[in-house]
C-alpha positions as CSV (number, residue, x, y, z in Angstrom):
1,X,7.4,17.6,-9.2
2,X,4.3,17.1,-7.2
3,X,3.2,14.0,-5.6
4,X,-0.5,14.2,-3.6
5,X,-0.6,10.9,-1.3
6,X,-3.6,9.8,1.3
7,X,-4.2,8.5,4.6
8,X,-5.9,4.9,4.3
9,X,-6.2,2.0,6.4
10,X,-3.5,-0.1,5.5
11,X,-5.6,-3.9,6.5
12,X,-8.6,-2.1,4.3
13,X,-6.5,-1.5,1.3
14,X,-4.9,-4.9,1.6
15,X,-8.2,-6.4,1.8
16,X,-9.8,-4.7,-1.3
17,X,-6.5,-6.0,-3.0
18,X,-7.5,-9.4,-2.2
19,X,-10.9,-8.8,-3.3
20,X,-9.8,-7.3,-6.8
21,X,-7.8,-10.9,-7.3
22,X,-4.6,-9.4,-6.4
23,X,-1.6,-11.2,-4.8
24,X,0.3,-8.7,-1.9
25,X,3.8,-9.5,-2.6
26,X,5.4,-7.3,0.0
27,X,4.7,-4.9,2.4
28,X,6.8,-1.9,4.0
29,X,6.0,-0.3,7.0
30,X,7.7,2.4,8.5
31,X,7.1,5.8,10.5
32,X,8.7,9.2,9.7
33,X,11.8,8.8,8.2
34,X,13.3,12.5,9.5
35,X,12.2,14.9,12.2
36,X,10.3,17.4,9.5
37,X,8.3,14.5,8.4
38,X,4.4,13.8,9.5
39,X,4.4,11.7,12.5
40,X,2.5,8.9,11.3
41,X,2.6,5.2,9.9
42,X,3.4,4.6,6.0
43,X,2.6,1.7,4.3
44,X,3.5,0.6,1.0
45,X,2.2,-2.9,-1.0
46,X,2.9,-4.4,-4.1
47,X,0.6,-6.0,-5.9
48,X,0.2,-8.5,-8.3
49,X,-2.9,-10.3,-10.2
50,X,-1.7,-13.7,-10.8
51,X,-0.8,-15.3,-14.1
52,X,-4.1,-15.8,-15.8
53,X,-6.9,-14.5,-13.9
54,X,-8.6,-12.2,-16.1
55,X,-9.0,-8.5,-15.3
C-alpha cells in the first residue's frame, strides 16, 4: 500500500473548511509517534457540511 501525505498549515486548512461550508468536528494533534518518524506536527480534522446546505 502506498499512502503520499503533505505538509500544510493546519489554521489555513481549517479555514478553507469553513469557507467551503464545512463544520470541523474534531481535531487531533500530535508529533511523531516513534523515534524513526519525521519530527514534525500532524494534524488531522474531520469535517462535516451541515444537514442541508447544498454542495
Amino acid at each position: 500500500m502506498s499512502l503520499a501525505g503533505h505538509f500544510l498549515d493546519r489554521d489555513e486548512v481549517g479555514a478553507e473548511l469553513a469557507r467551503a461550508g464545512f463544520d470541523t468536528t474534531a481535531r487531533l494533534d500530535r508529533g511523531p509517534s516513534t523515534p524513526r518518524e519525521l519530527p514534525s506536527r500532524r494534524c488531522y480534522l474531520l469535517a462535516v457540511r451541515p444537514h442541508g446546505v447544498a454542495p
